[in-house]
C-alpha positions in Angstrom: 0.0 0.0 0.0 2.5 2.3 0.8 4.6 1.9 -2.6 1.3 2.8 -4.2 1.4 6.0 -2.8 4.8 5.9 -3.1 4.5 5.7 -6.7 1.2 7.8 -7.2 2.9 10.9 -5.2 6.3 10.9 -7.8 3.7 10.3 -11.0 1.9 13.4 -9.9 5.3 15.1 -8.8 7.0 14.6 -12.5 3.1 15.9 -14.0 3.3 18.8 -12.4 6.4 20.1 -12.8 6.0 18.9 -16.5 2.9 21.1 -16.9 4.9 23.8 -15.4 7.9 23.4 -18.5 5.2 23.1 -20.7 3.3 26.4 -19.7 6.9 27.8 -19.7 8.3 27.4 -22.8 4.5 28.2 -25.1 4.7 31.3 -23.2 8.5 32.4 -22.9 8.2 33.9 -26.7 4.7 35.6 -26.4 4.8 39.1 -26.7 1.7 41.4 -26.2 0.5 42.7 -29.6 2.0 46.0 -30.1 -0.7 48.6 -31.6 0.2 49.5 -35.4 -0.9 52.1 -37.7 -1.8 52.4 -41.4 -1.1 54.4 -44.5 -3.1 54.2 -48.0 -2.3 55.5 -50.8 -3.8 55.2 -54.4 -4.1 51.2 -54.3 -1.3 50.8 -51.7 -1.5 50.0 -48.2 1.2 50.4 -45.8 0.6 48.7 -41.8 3.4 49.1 -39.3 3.9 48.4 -35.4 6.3 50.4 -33.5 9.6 52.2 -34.4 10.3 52.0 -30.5 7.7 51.2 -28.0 8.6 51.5 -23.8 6.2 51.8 -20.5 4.9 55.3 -20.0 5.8 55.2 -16.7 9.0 54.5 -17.6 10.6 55.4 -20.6 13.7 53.5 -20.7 12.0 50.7 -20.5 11.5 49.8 -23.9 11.2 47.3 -27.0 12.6 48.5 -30.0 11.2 46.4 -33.1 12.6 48.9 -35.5 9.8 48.6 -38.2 9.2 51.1 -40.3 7.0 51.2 -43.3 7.8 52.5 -46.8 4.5 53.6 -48.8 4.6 54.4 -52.9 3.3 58.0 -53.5 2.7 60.5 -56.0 2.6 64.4 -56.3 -1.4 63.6 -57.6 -2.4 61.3 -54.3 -2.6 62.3 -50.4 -1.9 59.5 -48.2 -4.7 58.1 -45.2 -3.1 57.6 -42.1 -5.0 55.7 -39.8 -4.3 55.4 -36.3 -6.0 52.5 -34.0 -8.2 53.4 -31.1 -4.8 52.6 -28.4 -3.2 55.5 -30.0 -5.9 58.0 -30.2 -7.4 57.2 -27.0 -3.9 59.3 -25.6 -2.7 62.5 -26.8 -0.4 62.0 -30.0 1.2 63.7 -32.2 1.8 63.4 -35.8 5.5 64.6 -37.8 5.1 65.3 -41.4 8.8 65.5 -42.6 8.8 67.4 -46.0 12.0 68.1 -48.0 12.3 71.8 -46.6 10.8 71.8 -43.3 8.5 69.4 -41.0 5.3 70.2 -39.6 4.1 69.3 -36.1 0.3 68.2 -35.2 -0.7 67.8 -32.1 -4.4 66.1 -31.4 -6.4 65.5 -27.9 -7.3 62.1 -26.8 -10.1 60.3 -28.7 -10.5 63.7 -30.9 -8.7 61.6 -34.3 -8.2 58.3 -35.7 -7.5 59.3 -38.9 -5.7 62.4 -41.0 -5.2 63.5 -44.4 -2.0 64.3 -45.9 -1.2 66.0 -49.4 2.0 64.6 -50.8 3.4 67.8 -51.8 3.0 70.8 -50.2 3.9 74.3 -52.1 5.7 76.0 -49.3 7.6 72.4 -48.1 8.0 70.9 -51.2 7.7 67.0 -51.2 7.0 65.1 -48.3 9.4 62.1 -47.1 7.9 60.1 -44.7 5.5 60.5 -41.4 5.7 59.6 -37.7 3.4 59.3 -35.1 4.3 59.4 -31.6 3.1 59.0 -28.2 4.4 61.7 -25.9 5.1 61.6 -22.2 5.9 64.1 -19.9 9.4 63.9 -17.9 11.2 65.9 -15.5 15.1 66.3 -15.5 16.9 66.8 -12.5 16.2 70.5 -12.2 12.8 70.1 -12.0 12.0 70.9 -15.6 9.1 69.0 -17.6 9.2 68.6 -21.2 7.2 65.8 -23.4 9.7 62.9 -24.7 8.1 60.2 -27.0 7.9 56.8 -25.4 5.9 54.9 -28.5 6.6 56.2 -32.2 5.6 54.6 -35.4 7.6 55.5 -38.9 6.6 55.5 -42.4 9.0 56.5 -45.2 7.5 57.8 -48.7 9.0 56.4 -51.9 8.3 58.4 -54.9 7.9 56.9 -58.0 
């Protein structure tokens, strides 16, 4: 009787810690889906997760995926961005780099979840990619606060 228990109690020791491997390694490679956002463009489509993505309440720590998306345009088409609910739901602002200066939008918290933007613009000339970013607000040692970006997406514009 007693090397039935015996034997029950190591069966039920080695299932148990082989769950516990199991669980392990199916769940040492999952990452949380990180939000991404879109561009379209006259028949093209461009999806992207994160540049750079950290905690807000702590910006250095981070995962940096390094994507960034490359979208076909012409002087004729603007471009859709499209950002997902996760973005807009927090202030965010949106970087339009153009050949001879960038432009800086800023929108409120569930105010946007998408944006036009022309190609060309007359004053800037033609644009070369976009960035959204998620700003945060931090304070350096003298007590200052200033907004540093602790998510940004990237797309670059290839002309054709």
């Amino acid at each position: 009787m007693k090397r039935i228990i015996a034997v029950l109690a190591a069966v039920a020791l080695v299932s148990s810690i082989a769950t516990g491997v199991l669980v392990w390694r199916l769940t040492r490679h999952h990452t949380a889906e990180l939000p991404q956002i879109s561009a379209y463009t006259h028949g093209h489509l461009a999806r992207v997760g994160p540049y750079r993505f950290c905690q807000v309440l702590n910006p250095t720590d981070c995962v940096v995926p390094g994507d960034q998306g490359e979208l076909p345009v012409t002087a004729r088409d603007p471009i859709q961005l499209s950002v997902p609910p996760a973005v807009s739901r927090a202030p965010w602002v949106l970087l339009r780099a153009y050949e001879d200066a960038d432009v800086v939008s800023e929108f409120r918290p569930d105010t946007r979840l998408a944006v036009t933007i022309p190609t060309v613009d007359p004053q800037r000339g033609k644009l070369t990619g976009i960035a959204v970013q998620l700003p945060t607000l931090v304070r350096d040692e003298a007590g200052n606060e200033f907004p540093v970006p602790h998510a940004e997406w990237s797309v670059r514009t290839v002309w054709g």
